[in-house]
C-alpha distance (Angstrom), angle and dihedral (degrees) to the residues before:
residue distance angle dihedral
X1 . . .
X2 3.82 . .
X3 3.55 112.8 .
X4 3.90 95.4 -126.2
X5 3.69 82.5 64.9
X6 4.11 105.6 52.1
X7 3.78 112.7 127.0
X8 3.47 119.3 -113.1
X9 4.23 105.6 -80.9
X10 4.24 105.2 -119.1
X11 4.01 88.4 -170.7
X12 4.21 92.1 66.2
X13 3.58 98.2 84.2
X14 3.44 116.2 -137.0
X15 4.31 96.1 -117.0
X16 4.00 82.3 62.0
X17 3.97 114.7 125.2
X18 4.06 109.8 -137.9
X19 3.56 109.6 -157.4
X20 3.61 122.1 -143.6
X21 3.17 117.9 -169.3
X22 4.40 113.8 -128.2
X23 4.36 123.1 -146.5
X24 3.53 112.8 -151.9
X25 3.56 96.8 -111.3
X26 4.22 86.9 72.1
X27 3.86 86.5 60.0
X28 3.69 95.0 104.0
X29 4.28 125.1 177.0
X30 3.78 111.6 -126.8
X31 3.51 113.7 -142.1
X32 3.93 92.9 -166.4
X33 3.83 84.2 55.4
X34 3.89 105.3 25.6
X35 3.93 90.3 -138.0
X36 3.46 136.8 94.1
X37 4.01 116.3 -89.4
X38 4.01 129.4 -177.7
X39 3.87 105.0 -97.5
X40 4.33 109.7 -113.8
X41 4.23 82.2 -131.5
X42 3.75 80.6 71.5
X43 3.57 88.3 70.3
X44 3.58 105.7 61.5
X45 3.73 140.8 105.7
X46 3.75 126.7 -72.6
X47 3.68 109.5 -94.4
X48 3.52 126.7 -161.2
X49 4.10 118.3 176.1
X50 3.51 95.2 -139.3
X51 3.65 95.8 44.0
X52 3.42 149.9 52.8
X53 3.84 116.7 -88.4
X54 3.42 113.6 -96.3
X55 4.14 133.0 -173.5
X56 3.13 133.4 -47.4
X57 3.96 107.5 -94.9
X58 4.35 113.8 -117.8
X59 3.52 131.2 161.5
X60 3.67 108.3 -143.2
X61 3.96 104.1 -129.8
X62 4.15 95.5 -147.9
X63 3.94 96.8 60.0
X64 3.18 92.9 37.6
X65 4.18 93.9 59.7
X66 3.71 79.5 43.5
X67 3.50 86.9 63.6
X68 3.59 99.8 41.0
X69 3.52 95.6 -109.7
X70 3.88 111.8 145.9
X71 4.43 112.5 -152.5
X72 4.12 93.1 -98.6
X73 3.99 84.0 68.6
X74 3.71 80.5 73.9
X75 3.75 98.8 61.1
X76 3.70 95.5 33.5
X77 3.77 110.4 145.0
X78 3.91 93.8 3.4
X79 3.65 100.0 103.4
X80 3.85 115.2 -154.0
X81 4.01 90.6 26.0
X82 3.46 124.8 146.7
X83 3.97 122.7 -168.7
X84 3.53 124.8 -139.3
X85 3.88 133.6 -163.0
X86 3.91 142.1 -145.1
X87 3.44 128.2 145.6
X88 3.62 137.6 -110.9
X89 3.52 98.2 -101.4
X90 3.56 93.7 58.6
X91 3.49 89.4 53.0
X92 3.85 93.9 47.1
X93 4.24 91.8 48.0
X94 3.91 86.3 56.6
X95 4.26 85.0 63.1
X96 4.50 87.0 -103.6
X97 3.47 121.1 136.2
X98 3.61 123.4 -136.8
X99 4.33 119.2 -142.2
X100 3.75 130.4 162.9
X101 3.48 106.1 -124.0
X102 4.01 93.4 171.3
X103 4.38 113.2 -171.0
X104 3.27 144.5 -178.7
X105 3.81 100.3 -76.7
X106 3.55 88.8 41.6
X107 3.85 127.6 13.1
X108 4.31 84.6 -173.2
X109 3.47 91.2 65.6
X110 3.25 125.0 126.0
X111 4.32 146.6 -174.8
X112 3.84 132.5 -119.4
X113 3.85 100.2 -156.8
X114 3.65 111.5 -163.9
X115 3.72 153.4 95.2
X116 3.57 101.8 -80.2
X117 4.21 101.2 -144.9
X118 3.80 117.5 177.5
X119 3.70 90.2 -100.8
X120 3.71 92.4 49.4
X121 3.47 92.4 54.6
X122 4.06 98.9 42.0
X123 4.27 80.3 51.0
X124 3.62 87.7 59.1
X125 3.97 99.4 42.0
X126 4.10 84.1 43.7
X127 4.37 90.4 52.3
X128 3.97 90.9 40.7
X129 3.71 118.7 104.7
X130 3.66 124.2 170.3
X131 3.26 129.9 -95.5
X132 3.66 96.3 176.0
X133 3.85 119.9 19.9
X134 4.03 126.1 -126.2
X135 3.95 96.8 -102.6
X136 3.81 103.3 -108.3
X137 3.94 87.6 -115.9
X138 3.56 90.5 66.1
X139 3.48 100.1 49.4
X140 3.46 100.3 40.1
X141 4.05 87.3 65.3
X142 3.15 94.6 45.1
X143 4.08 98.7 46.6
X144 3.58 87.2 42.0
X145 3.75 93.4 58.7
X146 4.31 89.8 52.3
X147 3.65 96.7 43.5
X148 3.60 118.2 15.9
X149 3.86 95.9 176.3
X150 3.83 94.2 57.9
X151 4.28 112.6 105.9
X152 3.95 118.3 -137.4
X153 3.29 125.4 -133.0
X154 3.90 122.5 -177.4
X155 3.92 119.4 -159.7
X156 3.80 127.6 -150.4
X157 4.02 94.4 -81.7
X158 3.55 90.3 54.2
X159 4.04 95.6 -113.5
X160 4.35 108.2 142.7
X161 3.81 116.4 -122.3
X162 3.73 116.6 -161.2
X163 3.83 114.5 -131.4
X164 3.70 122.4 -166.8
X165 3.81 112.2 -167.2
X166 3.78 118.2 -123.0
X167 3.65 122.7 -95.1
């Protein structure tokens, strides 16, 4: 069966946290909020040019604790990764479907099966909260490169604040 095409999974309860893991470049500064936010493109499904599009990628959270598996196996070997969380009721109230679909690389993985309209995708960037912050490194690049006027402050936890100087 084609993976666009995997009924919804019953056995995911609806409290469970997918994780999706978040590239730098979806760290995005909100001018209506004058803070950093996780980019709704971040949200979409899988593409591959020389293939069909395919899921969006998840880890679900509950078999992956039953495997032992803490939240940084998510962003193993993706340096400058972030992951974000929402659960799979979220997903489900924005018409997705939610399926294990567990590989090689990672047997808690999982599939958000869906049309992925703009508002679907700003939902999911809206429910998202972090699990595992952008390192500041990462961002900083990447912010500097969109707004090169903007001053950086970093508070006690470590989490980047934008700063644009008064004119």
């Amino acid at each position: 069966m084609n993976e666009n095409e995997l009924p919804d999974d019953g056995t995911i309860h609806p409290d469970d946290a997918l994780w999706r893991r978040i590239p730098p470049w979806h760290i995005v500064f909100d001018e209506n909020q004058h803070a950093l936010r996780i980019s709704s493109a971040a949200f979409d499904d899988n593409v591959d040019v020389n293939q069909a599009p395919s899921p969006m990628s998840v880890t679900i959270s509950s078999k992956a604790r039953e495997l032992g598996l803490a939240p940084e196996s998510s962003v193993q070997g993706h340096d400058g990764f972030g992951l974000a969380s929402f659960t799979a009721a979220q997903a489900r109230s924005l018409n997705q479907r939610v399926a294990r679909t567990p590989d090689a690389d990672n047997p808690a993985h999982g599939s958000v099966i869906g049309k992925k309209t703009k508002t679907v995708k700003k939902r999911l960037a809206e429910y998202s909260i972090w699990v595992i912050r952008n390192p500041n490194s990462a961002i900083r690049e990447h912010i500097a490169k969109q707004n090169p006027d903007a001053l950086r402050a970093i508070d006690a936890e470590g989490v980047e604040t934008l700063l644009y100087p008064k004119t």
